[in-house]
mmCIF file of the N, C-alpha and C atoms, coordinates in Angstrom:
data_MODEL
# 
_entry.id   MODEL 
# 
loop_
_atom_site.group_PDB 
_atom_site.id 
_atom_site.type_symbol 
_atom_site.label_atom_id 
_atom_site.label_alt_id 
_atom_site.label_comp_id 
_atom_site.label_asym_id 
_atom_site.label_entity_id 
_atom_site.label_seq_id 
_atom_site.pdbx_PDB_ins_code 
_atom_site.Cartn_x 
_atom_site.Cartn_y 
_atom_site.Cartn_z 
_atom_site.occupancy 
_atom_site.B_iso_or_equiv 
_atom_site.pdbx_formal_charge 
_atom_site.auth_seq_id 
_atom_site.auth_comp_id 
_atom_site.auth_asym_id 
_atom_site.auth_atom_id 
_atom_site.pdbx_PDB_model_num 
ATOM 1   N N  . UNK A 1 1  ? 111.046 45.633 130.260 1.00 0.00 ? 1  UNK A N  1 
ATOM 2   C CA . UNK A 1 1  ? 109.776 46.159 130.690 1.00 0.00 ? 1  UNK A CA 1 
ATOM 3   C C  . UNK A 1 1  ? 109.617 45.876 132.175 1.00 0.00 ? 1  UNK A C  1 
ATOM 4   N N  . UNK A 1 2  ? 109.369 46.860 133.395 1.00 0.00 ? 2  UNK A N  1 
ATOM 5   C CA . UNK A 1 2  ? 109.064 46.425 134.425 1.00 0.00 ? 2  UNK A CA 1 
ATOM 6   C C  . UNK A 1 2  ? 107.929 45.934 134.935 1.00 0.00 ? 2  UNK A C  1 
ATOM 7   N N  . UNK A 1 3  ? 108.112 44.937 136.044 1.00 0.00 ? 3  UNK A N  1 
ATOM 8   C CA . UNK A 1 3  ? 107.347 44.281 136.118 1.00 0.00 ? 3  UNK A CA 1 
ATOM 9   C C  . UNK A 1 3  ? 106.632 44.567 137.644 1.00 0.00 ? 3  UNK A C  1 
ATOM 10  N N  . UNK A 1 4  ? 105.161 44.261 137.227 1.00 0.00 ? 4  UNK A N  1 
ATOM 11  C CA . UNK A 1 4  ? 104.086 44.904 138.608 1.00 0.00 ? 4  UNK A CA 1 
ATOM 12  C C  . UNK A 1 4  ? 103.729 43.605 139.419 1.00 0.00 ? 4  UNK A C  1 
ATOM 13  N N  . UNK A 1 5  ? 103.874 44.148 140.702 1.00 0.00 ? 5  UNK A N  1 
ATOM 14  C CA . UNK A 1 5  ? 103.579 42.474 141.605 1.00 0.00 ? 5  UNK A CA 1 
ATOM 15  C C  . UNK A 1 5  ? 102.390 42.315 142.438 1.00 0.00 ? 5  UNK A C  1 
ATOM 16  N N  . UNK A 1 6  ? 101.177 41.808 141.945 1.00 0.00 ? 6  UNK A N  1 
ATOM 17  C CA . UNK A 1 6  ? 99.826  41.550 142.135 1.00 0.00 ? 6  UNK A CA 1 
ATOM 18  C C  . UNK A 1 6  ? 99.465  40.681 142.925 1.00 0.00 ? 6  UNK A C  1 
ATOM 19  N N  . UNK A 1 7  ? 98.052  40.826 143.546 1.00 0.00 ? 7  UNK A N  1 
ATOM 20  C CA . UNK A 1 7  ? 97.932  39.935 144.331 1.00 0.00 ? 7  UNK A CA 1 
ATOM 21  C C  . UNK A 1 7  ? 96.273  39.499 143.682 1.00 0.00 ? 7  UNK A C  1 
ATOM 22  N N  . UNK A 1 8  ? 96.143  38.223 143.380 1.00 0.00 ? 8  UNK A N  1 
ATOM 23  C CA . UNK A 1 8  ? 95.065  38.113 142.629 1.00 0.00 ? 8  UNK A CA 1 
ATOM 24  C C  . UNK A 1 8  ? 94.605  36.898 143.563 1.00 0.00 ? 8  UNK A C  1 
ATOM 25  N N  . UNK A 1 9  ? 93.374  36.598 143.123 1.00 0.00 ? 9  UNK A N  1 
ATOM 26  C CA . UNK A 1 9  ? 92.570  35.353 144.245 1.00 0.00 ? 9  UNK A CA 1 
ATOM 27  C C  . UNK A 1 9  ? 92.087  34.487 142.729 1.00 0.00 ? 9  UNK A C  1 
ATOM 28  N N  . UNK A 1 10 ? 92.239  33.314 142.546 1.00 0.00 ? 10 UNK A N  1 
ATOM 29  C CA . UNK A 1 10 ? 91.768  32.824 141.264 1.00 0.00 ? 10 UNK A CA 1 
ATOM 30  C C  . UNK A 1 10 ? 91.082  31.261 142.347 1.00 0.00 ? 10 UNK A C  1 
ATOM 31  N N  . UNK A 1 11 ? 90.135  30.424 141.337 1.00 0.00 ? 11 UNK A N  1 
ATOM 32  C CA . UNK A 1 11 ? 89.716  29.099 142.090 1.00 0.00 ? 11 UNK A CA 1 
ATOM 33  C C  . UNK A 1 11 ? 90.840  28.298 142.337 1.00 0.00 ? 11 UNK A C  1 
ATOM 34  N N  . UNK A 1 12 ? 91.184  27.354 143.465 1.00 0.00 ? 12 UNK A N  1 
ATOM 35  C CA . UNK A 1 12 ? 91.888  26.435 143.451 1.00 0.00 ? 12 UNK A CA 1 
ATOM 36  C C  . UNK A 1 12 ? 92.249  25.089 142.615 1.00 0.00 ? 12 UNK A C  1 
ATOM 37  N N  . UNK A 1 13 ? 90.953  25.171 142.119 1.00 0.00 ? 13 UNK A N  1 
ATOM 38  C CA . UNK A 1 13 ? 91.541  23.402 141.034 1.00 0.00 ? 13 UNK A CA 1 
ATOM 39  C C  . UNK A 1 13 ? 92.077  24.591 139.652 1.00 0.00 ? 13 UNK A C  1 
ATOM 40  N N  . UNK A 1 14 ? 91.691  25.801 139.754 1.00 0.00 ? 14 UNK A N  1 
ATOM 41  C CA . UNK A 1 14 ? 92.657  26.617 138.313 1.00 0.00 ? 14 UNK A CA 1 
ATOM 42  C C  . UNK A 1 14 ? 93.896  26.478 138.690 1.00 0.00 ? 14 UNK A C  1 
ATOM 43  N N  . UNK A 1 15 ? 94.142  27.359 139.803 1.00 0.00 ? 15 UNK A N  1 
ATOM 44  C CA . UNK A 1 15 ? 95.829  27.300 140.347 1.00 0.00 ? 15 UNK A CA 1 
ATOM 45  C C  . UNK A 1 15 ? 96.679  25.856 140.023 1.00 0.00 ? 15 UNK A C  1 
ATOM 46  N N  . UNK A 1 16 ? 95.615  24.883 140.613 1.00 0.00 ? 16 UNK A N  1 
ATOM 47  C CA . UNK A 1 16 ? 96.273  23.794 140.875 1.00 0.00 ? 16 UNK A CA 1 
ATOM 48  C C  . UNK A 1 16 ? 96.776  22.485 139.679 1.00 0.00 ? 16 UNK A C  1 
ATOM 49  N N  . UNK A 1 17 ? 95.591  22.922 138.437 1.00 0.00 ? 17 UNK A N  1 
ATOM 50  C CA . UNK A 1 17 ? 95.923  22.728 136.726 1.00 0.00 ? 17 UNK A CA 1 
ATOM 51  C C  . UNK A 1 17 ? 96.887  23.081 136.561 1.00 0.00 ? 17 UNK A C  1 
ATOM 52  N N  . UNK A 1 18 ? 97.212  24.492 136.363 1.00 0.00 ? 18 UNK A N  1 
ATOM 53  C CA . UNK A 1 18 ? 98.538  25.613 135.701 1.00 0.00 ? 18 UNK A CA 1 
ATOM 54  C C  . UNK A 1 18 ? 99.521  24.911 136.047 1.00 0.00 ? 18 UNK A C  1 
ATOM 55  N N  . UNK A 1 19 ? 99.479  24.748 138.114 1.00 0.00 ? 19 UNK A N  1 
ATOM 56  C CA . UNK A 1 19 ? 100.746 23.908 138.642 1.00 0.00 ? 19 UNK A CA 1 
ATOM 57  C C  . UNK A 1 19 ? 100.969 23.108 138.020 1.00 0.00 ? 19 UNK A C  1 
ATOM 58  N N  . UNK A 1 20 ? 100.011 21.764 138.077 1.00 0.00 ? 20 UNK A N  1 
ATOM 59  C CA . UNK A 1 20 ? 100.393 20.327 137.554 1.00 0.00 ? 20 UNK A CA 1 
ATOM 60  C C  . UNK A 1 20 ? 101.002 20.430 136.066 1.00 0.00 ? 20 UNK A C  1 
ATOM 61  N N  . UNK A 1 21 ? 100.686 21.275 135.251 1.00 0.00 ? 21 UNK A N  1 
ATOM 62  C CA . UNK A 1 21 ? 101.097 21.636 134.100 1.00 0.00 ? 21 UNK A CA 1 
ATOM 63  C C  . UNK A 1 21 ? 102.584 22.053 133.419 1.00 0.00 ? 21 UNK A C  1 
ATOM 64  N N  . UNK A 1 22 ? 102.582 23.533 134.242 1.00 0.00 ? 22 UNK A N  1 
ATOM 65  C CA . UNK A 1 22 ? 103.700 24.078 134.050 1.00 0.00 ? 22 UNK A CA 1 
ATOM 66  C C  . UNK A 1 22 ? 104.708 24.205 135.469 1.00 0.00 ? 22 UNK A C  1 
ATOM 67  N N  . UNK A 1 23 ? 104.569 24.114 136.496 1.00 0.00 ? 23 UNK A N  1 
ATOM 68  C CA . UNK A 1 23 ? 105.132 23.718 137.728 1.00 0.00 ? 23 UNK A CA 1 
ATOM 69  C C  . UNK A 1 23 ? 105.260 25.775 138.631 1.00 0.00 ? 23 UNK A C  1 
ATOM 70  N N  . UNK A 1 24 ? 105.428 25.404 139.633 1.00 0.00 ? 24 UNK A N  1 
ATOM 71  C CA . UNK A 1 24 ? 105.398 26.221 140.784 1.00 0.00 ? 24 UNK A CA 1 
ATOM 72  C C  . UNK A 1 24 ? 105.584 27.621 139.654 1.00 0.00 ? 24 UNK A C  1 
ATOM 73  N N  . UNK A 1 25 ? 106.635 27.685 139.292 1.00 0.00 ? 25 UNK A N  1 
ATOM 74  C CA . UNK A 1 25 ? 107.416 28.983 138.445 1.00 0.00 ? 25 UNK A CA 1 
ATOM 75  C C  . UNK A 1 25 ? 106.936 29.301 137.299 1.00 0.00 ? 25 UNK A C  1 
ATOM 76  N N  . UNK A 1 26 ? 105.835 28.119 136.807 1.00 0.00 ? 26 UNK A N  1 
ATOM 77  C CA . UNK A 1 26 ? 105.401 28.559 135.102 1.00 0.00 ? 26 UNK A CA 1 
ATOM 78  C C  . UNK A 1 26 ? 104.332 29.536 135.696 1.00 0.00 ? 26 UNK A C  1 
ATOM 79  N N  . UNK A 1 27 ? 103.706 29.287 136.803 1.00 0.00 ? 27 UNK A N  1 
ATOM 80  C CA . UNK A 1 27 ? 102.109 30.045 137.393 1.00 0.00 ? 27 UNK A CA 1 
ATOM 81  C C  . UNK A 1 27 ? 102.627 31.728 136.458 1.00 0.00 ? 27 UNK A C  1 
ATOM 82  N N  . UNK A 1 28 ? 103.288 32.338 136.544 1.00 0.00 ? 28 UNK A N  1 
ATOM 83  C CA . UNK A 1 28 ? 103.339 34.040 136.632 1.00 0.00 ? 28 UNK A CA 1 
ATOM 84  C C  . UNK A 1 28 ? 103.707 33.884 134.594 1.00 0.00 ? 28 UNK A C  1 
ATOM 85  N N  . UNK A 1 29 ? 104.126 32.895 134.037 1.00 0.00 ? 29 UNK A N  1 
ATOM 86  C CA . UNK A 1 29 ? 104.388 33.286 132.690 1.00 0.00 ? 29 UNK A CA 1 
ATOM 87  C C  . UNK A 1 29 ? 103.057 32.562 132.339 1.00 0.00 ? 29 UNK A C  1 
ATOM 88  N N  . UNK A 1 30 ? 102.122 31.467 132.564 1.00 0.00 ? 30 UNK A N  1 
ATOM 89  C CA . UNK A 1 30 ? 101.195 30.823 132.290 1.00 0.00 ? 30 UNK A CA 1 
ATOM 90  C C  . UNK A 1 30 ? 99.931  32.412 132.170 1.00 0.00 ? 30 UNK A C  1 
ATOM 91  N N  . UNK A 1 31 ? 99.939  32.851 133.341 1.00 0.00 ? 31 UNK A N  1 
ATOM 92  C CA . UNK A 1 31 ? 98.847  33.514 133.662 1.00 0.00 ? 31 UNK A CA 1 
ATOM 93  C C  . UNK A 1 31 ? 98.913  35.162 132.872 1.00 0.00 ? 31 UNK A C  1 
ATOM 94  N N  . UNK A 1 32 ? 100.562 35.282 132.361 1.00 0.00 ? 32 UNK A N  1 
ATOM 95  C CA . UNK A 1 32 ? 101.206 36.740 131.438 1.00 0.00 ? 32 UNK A CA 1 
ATOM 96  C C  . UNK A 1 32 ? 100.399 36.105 129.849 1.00 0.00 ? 32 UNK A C  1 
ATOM 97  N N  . UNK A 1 33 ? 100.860 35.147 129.640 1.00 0.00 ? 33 UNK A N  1 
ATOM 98  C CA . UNK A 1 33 ? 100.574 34.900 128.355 1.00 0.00 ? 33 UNK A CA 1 
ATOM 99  C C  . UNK A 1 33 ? 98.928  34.633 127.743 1.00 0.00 ? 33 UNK A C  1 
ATOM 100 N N  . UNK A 1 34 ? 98.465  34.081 129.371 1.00 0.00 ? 34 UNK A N  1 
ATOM 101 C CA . UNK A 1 34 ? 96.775  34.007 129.074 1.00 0.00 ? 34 UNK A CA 1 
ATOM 102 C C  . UNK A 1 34 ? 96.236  35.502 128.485 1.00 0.00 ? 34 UNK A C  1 
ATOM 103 N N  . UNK A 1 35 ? 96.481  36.544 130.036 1.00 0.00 ? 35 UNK A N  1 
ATOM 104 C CA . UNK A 1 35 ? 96.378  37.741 129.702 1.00 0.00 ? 35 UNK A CA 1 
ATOM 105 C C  . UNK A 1 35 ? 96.869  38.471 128.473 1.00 0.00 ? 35 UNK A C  1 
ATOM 106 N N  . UNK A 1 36 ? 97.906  38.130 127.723 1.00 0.00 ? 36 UNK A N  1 
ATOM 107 C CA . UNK A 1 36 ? 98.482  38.729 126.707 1.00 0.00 ? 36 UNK A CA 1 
ATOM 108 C C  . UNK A 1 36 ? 97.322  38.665 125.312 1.00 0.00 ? 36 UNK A C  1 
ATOM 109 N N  . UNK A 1 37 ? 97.377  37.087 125.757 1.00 0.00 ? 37 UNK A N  1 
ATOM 110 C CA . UNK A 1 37 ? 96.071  36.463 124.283 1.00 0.00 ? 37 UNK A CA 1 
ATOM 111 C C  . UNK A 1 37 ? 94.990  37.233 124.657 1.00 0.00 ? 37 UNK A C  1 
ATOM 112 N N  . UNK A 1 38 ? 94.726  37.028 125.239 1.00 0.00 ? 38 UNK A N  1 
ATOM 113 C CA . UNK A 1 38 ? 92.826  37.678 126.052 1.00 0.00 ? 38 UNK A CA 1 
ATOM 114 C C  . UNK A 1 38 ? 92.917  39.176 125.588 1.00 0.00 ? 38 UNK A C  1 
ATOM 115 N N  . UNK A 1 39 ? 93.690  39.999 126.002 1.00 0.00 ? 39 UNK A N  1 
ATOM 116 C CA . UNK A 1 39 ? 94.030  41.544 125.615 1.00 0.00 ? 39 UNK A CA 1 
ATOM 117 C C  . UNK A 1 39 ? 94.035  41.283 124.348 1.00 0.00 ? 39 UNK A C  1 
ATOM 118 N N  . UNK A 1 40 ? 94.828  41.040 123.097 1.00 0.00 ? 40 UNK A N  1 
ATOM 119 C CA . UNK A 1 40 ? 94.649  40.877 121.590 1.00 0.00 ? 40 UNK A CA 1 
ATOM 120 C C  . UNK A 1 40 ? 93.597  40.600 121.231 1.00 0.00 ? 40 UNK A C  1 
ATOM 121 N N  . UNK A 1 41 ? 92.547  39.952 121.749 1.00 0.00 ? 41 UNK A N  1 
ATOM 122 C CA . UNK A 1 41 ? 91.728  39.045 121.467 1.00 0.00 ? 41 UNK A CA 1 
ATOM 123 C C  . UNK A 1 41 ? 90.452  40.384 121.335 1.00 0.00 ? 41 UNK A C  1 
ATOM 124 N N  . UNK A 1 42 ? 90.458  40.753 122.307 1.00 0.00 ? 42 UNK A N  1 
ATOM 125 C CA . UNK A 1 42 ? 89.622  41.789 122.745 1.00 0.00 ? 42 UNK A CA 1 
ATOM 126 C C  . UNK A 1 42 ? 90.145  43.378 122.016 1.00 0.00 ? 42 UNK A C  1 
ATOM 127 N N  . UNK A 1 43 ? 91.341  43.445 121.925 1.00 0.00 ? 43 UNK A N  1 
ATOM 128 C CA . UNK A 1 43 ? 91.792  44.444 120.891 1.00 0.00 ? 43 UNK A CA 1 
ATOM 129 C C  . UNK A 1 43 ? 91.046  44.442 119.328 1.00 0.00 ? 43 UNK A C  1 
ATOM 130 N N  . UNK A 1 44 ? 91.558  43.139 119.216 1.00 0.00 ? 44 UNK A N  1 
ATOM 131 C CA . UNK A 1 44 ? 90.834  43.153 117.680 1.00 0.00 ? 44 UNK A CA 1 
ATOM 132 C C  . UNK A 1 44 ? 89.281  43.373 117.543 1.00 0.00 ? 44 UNK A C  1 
ATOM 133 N N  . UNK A 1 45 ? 88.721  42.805 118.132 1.00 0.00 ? 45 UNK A N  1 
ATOM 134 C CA . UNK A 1 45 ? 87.224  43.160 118.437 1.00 0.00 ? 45 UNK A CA 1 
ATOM 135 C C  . UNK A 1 45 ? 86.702  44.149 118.695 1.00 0.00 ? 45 UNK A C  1 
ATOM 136 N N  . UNK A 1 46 ? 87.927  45.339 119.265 1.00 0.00 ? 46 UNK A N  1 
ATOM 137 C CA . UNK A 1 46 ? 87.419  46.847 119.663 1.00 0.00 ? 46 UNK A CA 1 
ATOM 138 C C  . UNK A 1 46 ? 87.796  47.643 118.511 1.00 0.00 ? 46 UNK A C  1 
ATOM 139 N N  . UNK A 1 47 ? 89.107  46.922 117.731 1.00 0.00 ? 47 UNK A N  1 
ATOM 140 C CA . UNK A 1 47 ? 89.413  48.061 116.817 1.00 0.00 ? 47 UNK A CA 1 
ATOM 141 C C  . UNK A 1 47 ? 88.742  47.391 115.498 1.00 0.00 ? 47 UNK A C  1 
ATOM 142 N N  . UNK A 1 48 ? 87.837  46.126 115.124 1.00 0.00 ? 48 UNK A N  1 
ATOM 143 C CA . UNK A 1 48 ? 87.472  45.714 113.968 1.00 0.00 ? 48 UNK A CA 1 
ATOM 144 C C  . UNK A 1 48 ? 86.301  46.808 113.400 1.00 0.00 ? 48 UNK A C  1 
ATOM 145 N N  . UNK A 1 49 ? 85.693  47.115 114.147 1.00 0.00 ? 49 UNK A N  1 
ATOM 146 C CA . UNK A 1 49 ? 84.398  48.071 113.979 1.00 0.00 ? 49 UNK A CA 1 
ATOM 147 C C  . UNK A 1 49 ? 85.373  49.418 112.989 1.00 0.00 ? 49 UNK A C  1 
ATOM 148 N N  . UNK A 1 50 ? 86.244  49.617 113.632 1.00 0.00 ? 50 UNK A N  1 
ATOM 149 C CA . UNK A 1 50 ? 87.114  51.060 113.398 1.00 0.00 ? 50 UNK A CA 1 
ATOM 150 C C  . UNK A 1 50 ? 87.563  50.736 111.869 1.00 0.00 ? 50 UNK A C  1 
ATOM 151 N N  . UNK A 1 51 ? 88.165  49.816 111.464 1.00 0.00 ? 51 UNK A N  1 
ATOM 152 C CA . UNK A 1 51 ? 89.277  49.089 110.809 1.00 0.00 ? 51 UNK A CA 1 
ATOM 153 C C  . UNK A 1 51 ? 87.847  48.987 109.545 1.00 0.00 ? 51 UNK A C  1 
ATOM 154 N N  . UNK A 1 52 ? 86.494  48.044 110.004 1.00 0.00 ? 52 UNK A N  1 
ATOM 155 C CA . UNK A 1 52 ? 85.460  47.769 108.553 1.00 0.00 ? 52 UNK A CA 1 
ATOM 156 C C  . UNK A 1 52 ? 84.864  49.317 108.489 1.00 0.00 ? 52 UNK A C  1 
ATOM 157 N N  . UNK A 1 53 ? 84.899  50.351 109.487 1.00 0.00 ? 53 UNK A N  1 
ATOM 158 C CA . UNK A 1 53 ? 84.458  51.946 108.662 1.00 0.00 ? 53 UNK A CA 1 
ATOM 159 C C  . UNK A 1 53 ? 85.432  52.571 108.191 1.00 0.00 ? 53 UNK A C  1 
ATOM 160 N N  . UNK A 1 54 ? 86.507  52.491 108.277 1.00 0.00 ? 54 UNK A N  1 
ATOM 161 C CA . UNK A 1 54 ? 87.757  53.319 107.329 1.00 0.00 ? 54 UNK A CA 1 
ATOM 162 C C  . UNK A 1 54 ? 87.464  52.664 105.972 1.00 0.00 ? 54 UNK A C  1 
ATOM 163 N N  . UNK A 1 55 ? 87.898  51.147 105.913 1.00 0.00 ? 55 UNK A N  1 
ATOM 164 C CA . UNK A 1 55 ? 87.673  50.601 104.959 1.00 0.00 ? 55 UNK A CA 1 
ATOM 165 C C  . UNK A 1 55 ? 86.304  51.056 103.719 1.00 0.00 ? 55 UNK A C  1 
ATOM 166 N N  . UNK A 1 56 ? 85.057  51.285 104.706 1.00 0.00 ? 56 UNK A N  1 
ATOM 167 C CA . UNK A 1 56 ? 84.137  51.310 103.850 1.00 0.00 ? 56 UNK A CA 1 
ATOM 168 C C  . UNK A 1 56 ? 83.962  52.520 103.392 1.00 0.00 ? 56 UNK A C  1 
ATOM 169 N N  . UNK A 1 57 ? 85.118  53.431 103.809 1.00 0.00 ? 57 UNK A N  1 
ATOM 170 C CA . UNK A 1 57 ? 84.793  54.803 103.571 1.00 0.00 ? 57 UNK A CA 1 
ATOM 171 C C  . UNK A 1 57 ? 86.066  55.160 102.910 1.00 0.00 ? 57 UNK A C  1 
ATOM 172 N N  . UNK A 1 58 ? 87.059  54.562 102.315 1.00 0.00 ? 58 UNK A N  1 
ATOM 173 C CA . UNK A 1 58 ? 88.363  54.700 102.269 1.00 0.00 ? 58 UNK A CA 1 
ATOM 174 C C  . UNK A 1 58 ? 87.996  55.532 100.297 1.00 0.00 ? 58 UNK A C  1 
ATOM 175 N N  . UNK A 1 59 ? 87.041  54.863 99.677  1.00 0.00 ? 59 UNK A N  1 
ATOM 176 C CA . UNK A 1 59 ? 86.754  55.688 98.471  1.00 0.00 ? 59 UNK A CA 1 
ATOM 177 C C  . UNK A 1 59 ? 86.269  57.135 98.155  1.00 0.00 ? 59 UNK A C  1 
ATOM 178 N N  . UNK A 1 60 ? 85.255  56.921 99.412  1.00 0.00 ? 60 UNK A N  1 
ATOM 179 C CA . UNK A 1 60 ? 85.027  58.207 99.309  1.00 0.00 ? 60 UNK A CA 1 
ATOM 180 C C  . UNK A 1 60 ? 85.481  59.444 99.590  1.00 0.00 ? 60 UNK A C  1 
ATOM 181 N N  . UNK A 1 61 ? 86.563  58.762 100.509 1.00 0.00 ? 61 UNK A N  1 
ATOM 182 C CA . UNK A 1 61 ? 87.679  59.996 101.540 1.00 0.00 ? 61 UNK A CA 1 
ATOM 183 C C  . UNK A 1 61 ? 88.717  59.978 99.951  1.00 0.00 ? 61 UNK A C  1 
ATOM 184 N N  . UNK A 1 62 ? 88.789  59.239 99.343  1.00 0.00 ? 62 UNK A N  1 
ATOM 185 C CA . UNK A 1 62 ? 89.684  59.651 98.364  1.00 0.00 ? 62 UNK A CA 1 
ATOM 186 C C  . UNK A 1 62 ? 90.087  61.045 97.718  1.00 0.00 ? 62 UNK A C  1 
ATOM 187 N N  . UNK A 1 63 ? 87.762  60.443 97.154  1.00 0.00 ? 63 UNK A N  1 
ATOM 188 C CA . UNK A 1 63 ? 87.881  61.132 95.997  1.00 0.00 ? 63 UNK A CA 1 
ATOM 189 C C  . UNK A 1 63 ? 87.805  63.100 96.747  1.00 0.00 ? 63 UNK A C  1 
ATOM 190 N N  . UNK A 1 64 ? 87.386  62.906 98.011  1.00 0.00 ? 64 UNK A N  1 
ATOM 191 C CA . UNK A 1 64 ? 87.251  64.096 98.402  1.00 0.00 ? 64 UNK A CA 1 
ATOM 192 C C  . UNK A 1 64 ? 88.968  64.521 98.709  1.00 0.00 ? 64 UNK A C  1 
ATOM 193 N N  . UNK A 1 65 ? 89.929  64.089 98.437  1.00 0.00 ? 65 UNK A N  1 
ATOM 194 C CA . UNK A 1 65 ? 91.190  64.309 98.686  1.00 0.00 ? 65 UNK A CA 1 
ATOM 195 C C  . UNK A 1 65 ? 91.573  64.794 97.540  1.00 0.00 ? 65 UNK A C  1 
ATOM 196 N N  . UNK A 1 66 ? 91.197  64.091 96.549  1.00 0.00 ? 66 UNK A N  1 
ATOM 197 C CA . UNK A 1 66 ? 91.652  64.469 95.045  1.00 0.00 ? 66 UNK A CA 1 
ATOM 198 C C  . UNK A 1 66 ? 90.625  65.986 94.558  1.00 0.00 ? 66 UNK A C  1 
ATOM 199 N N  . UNK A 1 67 ? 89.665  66.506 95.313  1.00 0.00 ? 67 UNK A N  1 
ATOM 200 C CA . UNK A 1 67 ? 89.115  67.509 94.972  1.00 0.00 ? 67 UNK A CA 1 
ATOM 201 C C  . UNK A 1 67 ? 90.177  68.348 95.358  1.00 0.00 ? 67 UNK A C  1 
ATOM 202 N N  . UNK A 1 68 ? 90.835  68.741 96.678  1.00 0.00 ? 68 UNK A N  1 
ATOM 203 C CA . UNK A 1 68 ? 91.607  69.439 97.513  1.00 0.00 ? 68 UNK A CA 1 
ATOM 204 C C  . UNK A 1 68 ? 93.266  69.317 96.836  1.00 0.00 ? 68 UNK A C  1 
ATOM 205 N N  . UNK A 1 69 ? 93.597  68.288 96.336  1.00 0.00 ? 69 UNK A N  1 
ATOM 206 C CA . UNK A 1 69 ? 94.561  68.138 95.427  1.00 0.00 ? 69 UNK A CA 1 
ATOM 207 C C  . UNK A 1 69 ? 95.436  69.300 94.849  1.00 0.00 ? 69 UNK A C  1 
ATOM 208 N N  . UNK A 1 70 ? 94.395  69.849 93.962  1.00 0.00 ? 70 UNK A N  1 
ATOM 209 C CA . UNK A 1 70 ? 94.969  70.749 92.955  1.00 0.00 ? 70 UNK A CA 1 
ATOM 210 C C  . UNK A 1 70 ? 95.019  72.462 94.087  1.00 0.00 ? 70 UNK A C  1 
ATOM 211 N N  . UNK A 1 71 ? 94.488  72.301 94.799  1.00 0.00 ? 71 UNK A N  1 
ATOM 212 C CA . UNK A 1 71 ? 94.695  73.480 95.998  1.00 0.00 ? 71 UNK A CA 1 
ATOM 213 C C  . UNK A 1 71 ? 96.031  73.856 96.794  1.00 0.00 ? 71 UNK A C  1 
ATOM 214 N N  . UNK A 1 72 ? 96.872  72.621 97.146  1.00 0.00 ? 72 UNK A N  1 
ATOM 215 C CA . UNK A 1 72 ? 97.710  72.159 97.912  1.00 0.00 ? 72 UNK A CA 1 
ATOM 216 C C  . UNK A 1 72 ? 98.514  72.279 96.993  1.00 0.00 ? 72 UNK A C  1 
ATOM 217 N N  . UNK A 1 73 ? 98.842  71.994 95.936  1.00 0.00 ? 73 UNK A N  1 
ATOM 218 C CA . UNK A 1 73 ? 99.886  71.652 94.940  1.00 0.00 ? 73 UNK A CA 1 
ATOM 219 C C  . UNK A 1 73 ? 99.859  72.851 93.935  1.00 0.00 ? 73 UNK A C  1 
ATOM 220 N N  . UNK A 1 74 ? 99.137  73.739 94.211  1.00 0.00 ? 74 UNK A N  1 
ATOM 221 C CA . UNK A 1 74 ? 99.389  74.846 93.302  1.00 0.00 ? 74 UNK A CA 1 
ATOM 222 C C  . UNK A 1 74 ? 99.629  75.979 93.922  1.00 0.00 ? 74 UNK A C  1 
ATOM 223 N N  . UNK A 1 75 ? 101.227 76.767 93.516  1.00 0.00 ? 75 UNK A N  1 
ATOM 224 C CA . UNK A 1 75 ? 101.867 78.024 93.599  1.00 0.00 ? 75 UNK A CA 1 
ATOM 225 C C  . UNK A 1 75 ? 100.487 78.846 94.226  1.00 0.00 ? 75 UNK A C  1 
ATOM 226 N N  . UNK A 1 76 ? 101.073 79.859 95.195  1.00 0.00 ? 76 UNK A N  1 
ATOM 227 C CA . UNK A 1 76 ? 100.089 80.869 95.207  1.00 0.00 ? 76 UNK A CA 1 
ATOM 228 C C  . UNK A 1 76 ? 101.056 82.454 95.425  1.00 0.00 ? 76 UNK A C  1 
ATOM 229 N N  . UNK A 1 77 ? 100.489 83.580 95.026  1.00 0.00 ? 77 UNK A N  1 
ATOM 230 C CA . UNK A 1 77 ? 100.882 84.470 95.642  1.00 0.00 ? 77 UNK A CA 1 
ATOM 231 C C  . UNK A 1 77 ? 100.042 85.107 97.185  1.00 0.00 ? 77 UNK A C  1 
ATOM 232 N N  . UNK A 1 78 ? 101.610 84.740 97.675  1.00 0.00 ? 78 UNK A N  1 
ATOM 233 C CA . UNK A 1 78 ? 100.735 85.373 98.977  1.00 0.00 ? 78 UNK A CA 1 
ATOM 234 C C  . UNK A 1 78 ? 101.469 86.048 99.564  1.00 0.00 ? 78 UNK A C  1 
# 
């Protein structure tokens, strides 16, 4: 996957945590993986709304499937 090279301004005692932490070179995988979680995090939360109305509607889309059923599956002359 290629990779994009940013120029971001963050507080200094943040920068300077990550450093003491993960050292000079962890800064760019420390700050990929924050972003990675944070994006999922926020994914699920955008698609949960989507995910509990399919769900709550998943019977009724059935039974309206099983009306259309015998339409689809039966010979026609045409």
């Amino acid at each position: 996957m290629p990779n994009t090279r940013l120029n971001i301004t963050l507080p200094s005692t943040i920068v300077d945590d990550i450093k003491a932490l993960y050292g000079q070179r962890g800064l760019s995988q420390f700050l990929e993986e924050a972003a990675r979680e944070k994006l999922n995090e926020v994914k699920k939360k955008a698609y949960k709304g989507l995910i509990e109305g399919y769900t709550s509607t998943a019977a009724e889309t059935k039974e309206v499937l099983k009306k259309f059923e015998s339409a689809v599956t039966e010979k026609r002359d045409v």
